[in-house]
C-alpha positions as a printed Julia matrix, in Angstrom:
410×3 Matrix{Float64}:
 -189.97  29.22  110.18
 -187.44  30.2   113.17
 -188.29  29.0   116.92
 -189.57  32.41  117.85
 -191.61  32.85  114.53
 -193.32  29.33  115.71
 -194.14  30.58  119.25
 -195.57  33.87  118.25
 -198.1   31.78  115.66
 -198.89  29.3   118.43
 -199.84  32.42  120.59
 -201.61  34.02  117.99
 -203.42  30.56  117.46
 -204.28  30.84  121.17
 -205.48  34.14  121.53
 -207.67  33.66  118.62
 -209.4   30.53  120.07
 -209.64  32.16  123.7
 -211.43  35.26  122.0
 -214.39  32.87  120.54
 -217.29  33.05  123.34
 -217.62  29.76  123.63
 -219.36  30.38  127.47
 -222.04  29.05  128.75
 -224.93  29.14  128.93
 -224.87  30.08  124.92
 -221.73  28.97  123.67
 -220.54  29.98  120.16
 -219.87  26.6   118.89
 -220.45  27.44  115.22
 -217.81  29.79  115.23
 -215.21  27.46  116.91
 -215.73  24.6   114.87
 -214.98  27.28  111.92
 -211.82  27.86  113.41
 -211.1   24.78  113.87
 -211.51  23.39  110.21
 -209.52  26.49  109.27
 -206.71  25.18  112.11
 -207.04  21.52  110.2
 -206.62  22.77  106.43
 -203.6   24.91  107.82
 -201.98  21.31  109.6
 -203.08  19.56  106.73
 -205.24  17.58  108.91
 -208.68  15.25  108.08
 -211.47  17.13  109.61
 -214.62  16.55  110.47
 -217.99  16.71  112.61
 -219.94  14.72  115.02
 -223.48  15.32  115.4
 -224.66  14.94  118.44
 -228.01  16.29  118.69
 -230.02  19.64  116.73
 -227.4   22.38  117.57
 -224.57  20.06  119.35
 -221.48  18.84  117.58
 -217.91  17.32  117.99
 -214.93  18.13  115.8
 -212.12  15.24  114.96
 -209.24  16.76  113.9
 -206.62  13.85  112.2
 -203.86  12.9   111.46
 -203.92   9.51  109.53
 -201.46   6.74  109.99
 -199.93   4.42  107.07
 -200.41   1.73  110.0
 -204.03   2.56  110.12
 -205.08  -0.54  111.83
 -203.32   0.2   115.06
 -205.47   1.39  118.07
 -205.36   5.49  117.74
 -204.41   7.64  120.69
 -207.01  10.39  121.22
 -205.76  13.76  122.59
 -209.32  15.3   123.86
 -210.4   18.85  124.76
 -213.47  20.66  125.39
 -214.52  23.41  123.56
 -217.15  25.22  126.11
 -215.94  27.46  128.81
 -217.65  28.66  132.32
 -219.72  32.11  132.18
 -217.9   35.24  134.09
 -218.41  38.25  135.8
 -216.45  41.18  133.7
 -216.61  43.65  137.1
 -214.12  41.53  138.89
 -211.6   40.78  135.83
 -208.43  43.26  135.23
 -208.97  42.58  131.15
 -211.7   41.59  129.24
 -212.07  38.37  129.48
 -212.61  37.29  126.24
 -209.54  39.23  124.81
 -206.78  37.19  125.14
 -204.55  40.07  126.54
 -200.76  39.92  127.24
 -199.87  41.35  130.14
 -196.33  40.76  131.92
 -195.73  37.46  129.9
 -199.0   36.59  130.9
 -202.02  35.56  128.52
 -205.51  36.36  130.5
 -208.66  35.1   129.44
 -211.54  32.37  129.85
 -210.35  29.23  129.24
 -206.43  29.68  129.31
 -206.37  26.83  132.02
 -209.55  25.12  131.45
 -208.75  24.16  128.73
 -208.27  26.01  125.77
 -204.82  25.49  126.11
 -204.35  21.96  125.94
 -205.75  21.81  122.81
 -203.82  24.65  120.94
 -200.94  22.95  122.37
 -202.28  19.24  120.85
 -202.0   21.05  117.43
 -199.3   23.18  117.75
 -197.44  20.21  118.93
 -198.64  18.38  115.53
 -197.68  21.23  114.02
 -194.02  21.03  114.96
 -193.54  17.52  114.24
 -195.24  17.9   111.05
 -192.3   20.55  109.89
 -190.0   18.01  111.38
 -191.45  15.21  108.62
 -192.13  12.85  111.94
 -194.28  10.12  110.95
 -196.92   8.76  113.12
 -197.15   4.64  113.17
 -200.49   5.35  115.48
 -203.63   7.53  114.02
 -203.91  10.72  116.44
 -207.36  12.05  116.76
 -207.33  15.38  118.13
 -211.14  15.66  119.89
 -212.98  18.89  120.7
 -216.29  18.38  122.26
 -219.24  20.38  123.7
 -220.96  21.12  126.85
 -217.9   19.56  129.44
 -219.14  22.31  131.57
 -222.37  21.4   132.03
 -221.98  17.71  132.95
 -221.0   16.37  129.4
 -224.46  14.91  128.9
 -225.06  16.17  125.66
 -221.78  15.7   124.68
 -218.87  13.18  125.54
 -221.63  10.87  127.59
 -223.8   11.23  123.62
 -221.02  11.06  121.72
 -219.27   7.26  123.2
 -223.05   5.59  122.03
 -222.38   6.34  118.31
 -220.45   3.98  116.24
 -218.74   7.26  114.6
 -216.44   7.12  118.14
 -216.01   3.85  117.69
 -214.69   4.25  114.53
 -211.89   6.08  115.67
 -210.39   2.78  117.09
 -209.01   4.41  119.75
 -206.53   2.8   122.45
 -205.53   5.63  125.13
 -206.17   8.75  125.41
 -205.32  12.22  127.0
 -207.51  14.65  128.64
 -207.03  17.87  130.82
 -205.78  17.81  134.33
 -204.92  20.89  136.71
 -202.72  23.5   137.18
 -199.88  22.66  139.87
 -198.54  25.67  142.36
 -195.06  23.82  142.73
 -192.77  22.37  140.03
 -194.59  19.27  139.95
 -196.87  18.24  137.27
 -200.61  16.66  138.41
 -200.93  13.53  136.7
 -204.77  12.46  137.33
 -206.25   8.23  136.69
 -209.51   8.9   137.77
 -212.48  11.46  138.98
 -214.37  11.1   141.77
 -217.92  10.24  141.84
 -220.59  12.56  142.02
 -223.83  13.14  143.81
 -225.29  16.26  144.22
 -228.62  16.18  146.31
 -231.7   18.16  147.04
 -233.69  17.27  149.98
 -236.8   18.86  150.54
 -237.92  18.37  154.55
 -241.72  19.35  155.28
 -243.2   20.22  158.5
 -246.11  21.92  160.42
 -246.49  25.57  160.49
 -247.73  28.18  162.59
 -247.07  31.75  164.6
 -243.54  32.51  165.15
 -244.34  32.78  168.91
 -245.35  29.14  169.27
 -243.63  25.94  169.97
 -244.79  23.95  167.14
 -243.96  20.02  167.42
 -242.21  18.17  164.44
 -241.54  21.87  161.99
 -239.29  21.38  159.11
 -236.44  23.06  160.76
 -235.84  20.49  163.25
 -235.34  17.9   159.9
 -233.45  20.5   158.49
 -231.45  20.57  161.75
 -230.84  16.58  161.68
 -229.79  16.76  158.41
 -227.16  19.24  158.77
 -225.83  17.52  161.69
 -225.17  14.17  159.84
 -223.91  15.49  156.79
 -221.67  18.35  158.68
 -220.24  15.42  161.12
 -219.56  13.53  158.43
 -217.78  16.3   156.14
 -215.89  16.99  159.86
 -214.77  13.24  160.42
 -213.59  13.44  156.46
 -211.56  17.09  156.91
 -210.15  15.67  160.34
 -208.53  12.63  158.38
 -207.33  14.84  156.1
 -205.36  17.13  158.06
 -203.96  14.14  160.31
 -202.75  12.34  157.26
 -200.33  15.41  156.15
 -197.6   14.47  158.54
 -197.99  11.23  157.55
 -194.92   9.6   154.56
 -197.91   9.91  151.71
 -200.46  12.47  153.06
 -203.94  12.2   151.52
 -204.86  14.5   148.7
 -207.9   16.04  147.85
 -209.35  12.88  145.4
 -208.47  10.97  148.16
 -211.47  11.86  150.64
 -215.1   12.64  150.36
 -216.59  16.23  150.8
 -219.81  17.02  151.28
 -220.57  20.91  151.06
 -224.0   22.58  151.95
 -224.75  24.77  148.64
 -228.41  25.83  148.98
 -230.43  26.29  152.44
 -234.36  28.06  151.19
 -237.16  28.38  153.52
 -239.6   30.69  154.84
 -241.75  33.49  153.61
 -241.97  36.03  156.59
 -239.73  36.34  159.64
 -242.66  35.22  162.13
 -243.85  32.29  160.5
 -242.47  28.91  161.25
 -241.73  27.59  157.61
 -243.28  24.51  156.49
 -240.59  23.38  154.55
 -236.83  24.07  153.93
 -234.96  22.73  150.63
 -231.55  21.46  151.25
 -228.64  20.71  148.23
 -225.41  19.31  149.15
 -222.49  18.77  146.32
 -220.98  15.16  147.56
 -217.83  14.73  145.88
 -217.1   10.72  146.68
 -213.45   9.18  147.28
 -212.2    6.15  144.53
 -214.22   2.91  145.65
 -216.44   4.9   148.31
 -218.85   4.83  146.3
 -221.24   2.18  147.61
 -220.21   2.83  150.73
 -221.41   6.63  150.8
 -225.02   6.18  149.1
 -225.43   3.14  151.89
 -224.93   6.26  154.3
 -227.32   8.39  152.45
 -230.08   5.78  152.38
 -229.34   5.16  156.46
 -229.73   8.78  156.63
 -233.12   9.07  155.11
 -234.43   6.01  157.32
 -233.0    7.87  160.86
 -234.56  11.45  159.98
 -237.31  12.35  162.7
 -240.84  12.12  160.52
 -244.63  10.94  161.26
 -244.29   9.56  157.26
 -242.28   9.39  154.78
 -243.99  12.12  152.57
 -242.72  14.77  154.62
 -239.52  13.8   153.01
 -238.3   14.4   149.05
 -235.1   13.08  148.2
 -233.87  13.83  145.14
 -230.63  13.31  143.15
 -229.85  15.75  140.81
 -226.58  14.35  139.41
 -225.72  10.82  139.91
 -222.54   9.46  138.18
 -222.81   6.27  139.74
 -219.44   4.45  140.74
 -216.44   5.7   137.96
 -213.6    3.68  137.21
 -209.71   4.46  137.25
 -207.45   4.14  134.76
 -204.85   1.32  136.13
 -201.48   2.73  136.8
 -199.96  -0.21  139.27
 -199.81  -2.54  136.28
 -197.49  -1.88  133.5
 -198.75  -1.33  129.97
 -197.31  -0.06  127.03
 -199.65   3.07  126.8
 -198.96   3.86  129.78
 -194.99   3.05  129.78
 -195.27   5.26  126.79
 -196.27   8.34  128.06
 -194.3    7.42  131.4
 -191.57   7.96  129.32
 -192.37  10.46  127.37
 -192.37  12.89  130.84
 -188.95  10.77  131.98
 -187.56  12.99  128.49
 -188.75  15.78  129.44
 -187.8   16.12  133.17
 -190.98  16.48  134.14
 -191.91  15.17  138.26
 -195.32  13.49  138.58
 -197.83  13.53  141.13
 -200.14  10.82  140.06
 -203.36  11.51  142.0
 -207.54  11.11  141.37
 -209.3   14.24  140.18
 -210.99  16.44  142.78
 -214.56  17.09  140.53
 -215.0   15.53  137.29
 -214.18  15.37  133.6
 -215.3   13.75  130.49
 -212.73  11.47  131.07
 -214.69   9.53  133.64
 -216.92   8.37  130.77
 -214.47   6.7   128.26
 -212.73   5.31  131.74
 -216.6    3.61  132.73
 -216.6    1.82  128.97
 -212.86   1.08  129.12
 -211.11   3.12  127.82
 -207.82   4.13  129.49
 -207.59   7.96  130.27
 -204.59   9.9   131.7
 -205.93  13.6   132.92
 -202.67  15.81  131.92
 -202.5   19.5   131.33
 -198.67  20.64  131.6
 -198.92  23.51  134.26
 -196.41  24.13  136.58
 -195.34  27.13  138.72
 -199.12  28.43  138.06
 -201.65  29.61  140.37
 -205.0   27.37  139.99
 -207.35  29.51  138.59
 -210.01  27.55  136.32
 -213.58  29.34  136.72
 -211.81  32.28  138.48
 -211.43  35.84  137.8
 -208.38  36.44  136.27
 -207.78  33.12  134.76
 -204.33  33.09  132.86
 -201.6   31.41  131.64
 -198.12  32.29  131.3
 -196.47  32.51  127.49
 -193.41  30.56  128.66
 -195.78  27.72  130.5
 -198.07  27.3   127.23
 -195.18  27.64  125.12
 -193.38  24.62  127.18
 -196.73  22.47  127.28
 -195.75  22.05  123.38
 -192.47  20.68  123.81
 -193.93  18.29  126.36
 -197.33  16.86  123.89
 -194.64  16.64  121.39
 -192.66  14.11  122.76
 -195.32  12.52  124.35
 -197.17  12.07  120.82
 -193.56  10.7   119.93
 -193.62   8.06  122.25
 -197.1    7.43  122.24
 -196.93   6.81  118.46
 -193.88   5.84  117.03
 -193.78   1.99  118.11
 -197.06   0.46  117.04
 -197.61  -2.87  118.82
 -201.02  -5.08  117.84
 -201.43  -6.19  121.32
 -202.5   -3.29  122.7
């Protein structure tokens, strides 16, 4: 098979995976993990399924190792992509169209692509009789989009995972504007929030004491101040040698205000929701503010006060990149051969990554996109043919370096 014969089949490959609806909230998972087992008999790949619960299962796509007691690196990808609104979009989205060298559809960046290029990658070095001295699972799991409850969080409690012995392991990252590649050790904690302030009511004429809008008012201030003093450090620090970046602060955003039921009647309640995004080791720091918060809001009792946390990931771990390790040399490496510039940095919002990382596994967040507008969960989401086609050259030799020099330390 000639070079171009090879890209045209890995685009095919990709189109075909991008036009299985796979969107929330109703993703087609049968017919992906179809195409899938097809994509494993073609590699000449072990396949098979996880179940996770009733309708919910992961795929393991592998490629076996003579040396099959060596920790396995695990190349992971989710399967599930974010819902869309067709009136905005240029294509359909779920077409996979080629327009101007460009490949549109949901899921191009996040992240169909990364694993079509895991494969195609495997693919390549398959034809090129390469032989693995590490076991390479290839991982496609469910419901990322939604949180990952019912899927990578499910999945790391059965001993199946365990199974797959697994010693490092990629996952996606972000697209980068410039011609350096975002390299991402960690996620940042989340907390998103619903408060729910009560207060009395009465004729919109009237100047009722303690109403839920002056809570509601309190609240905004200390959350807003705080989100101010955060955005203020921010844009100081990009003068500075080694600016801040965005996984470097905290941001708290105001995403639902509800109250009221006629324009002159003082509401009795309002229902706040903030999405809190928290900075690496802020962790404690931030819910100490939150529970400070709760204490200082004006109230006769405390029932005219509901806090309640909606998603809580608790502190998250990062994947150590100040200490040198061989995994981590490896793929290091791997980019030094490929003249690829790194911006190691902590992911903005979260992946299932930040669940192996909390059980100890070490995860590197890495999806080769340079020169490419960020455009996950946006209209118009594409990827270039000559950026996907390059993201195979690069898993290739990282799964080179990452497997051909097995060591039983690690």
């Amino acid at each position: 098979m000639t070079d171009n014969q090879q890209n045209e089949l890995a685009i095919q490959r990709f189109v075909e995976y991008i036009q299985i609806k796979t969107v929330q909230p109703e993703p087609d998972y049968e017919s992906a993990l179809k195409f899938l087992k097809n994509y494993a008999q073609e590699l000449g790949l072990e396949y098979r399924t996880i179940k996770l619960d009733q309708d919910r299962h992961a795929a393991v796509l592998t490629w076996l190792s003579p040396s099959s007691t060596e920790k396995s690196i695990l190349l992971n990808s989710h399967i599930d992509v974010v819902p869309v609104f067709e009136e905005h979009w240029i294509v359909p989205p779920f077409s996979g169209e080629i327009r101007d060298g460009k490949i549109y559809g949901r899921g191009t960046q996040d992240m169909k692509c990364v694993g079509i290029q895991y494969l195609e990658a495997i693919r390549r070095l398959k034809t090129a009789k390469y032989e693995p001295k590490r076991t390479i699972h290839c991982l496609f799991v469910p419901d990322e989009e939604i949180g990952g409850e019912r899927g990578m969080k499910q999945l790391l409690t059965l001993d199946e995972f365990k199974d797959l012995n697994v010693g490092f392991v990629l996952d996606e990252g972000l697209a980068s504007e410039n011609d350096v590649f975002q390299v991402y050790y960690g996620d940042r904690a989340c907390l998103w929030i619903e408060i729910i302030v009560k207060g009395n009511t009465g004729h919109g004429s009237r100047l009722i004491e303690n109403t839920a809008a002056e809570k509601a008012q309190f609240l905004l201030n200390e959350m807003l101040k705080y989100r101010t003093d955060e955005k203020e450090r921010f844009r100081e620090s990009q003068t500075a040698d080694k600016p801040l970046q965005l996984g470097e602060i905290t941001t708290i955003n105001l995403t639902k205000l509800d109250g009221g039921v006629q324009i002159n009647v003082v509401p009795d309640q309002y229902t706040l929701a903030f999405d809190c995004r928290i900075k690496p080791n802020g962790y404690d720091a931030f819910k100490q503010f939150l529970n400070d918060l709760i204490e200082r809001i004006p109230k006769k009792n405390n029932e005219e006060i509901t806090f309640v946390y909606k998603q809580d990931s608790g502190p998250l771990l990062l994947t150590d990149i100040e200490n040198s390790s061989w995994w981590l040399d490896s793929f290091k490496r791997g980019c030094e051969e490929m003249a690829c510039k790194l911006n190691w940095t902590v992911f903005p919002a979260g992946t299932d990554s930040r669940f192996l990382r909390n059980v100890g596994y070490p995860a590197i967040g890495f999806s080769p996109m340079i020169n490419t507008p960020v455009l996950l969960h946006d209209h118009n989401e594409y990827l270039a043919k000559d950026v996907f086609l390059h993201g195979i050259d690069i898993y290739i030799r990282l799964i080179e370096n990452l497997t051909n020099e097995p060591k039983s330390n690690v």
